[in-house]
C-alpha positions in Angstrom: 0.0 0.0 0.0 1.4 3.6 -0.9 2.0 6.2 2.0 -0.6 8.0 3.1 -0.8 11.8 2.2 -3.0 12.7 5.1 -1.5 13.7 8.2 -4.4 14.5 11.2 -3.6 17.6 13.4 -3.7 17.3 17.0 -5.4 14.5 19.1 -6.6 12.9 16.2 -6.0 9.6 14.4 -7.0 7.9 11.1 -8.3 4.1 11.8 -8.8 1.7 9.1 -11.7 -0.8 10.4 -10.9 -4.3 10.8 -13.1 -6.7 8.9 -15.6 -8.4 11.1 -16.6 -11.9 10.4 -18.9 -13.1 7.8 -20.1 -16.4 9.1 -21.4 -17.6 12.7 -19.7 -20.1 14.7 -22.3 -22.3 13.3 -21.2 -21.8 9.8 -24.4 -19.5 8.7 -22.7 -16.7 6.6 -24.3 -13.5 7.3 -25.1 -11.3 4.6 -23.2 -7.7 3.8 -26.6 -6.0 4.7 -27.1 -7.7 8.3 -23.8 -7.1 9.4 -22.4 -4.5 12.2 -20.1 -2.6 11.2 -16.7 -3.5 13.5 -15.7 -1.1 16.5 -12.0 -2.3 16.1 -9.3 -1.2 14.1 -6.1 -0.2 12.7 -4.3 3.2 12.9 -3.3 4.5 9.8 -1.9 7.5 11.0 -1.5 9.4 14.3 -1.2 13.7 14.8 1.3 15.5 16.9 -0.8 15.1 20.5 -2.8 17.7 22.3 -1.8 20.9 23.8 -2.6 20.9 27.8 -3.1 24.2 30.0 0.7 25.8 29.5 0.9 24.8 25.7 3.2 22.0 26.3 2.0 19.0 23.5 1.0 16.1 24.8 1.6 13.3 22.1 -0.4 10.5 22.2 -0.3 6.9 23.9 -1.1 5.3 20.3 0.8 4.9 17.3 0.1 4.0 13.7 0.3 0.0 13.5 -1.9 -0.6 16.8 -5.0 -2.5 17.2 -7.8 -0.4 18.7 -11.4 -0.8 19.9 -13.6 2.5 19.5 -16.7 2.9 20.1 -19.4 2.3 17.6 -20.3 5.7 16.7 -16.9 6.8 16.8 -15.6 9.0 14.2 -16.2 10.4 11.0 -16.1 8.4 7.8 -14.1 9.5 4.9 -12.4 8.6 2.1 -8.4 8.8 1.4 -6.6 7.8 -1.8 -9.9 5.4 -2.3 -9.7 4.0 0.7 -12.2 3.7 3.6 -11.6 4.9 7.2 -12.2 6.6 10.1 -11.0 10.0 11.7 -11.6 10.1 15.4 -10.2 11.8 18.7 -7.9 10.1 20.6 -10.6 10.1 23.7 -12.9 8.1 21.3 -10.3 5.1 21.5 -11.2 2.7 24.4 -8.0 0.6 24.0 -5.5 -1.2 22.7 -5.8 -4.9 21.8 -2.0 -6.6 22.5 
């Protein structure tokens, strides 16, 4: 995949969602229209962190590579170089899958 010419200012990150899984443990596929759309996820890219009260930045406790959970109305959905994905807050992350 090519570098990403999008770089998100402050707290904010760019998430790629994961794929969730099209069948049941049963083996019943689920169609593309009944499926939730996954709350976890890949960051793409990360901005510089978050000014506190003195104007010190803050950066922030992800990185692009991680594995995140977010919550499902997280964000807002764009579209980068074709691609599908996510710009949210850093506050809107709940975690960090290791």
């Amino acid at each position: 995949m090519a570098k990403m010419k999008f770089r998100p200012l402050h707290d904010r990150v760019v998430v790629r969602r994961v794929d969730s899984e099209s069948k049941t443990t049963g083996g019943i596929i689920i169609p593309d229209t009944a499926q939730e759309k996954p709350s976890k996820g890949e960051i793409v890219a990360v901005g510089s962190g978050a000014r506190d009260e003195s104007g010190k930045i803050v950066p922030l406790d992800v990185k692009a590579g991680d594995r995140v959970l977010f919550g499902k109305w997280s964000g807002t959905e764009v579209k980068i170089n074709g691609e599908d994905l996510l710009i949210m807050k850093e506050t809107d992350i709940m975690g960090v899958i290791v």
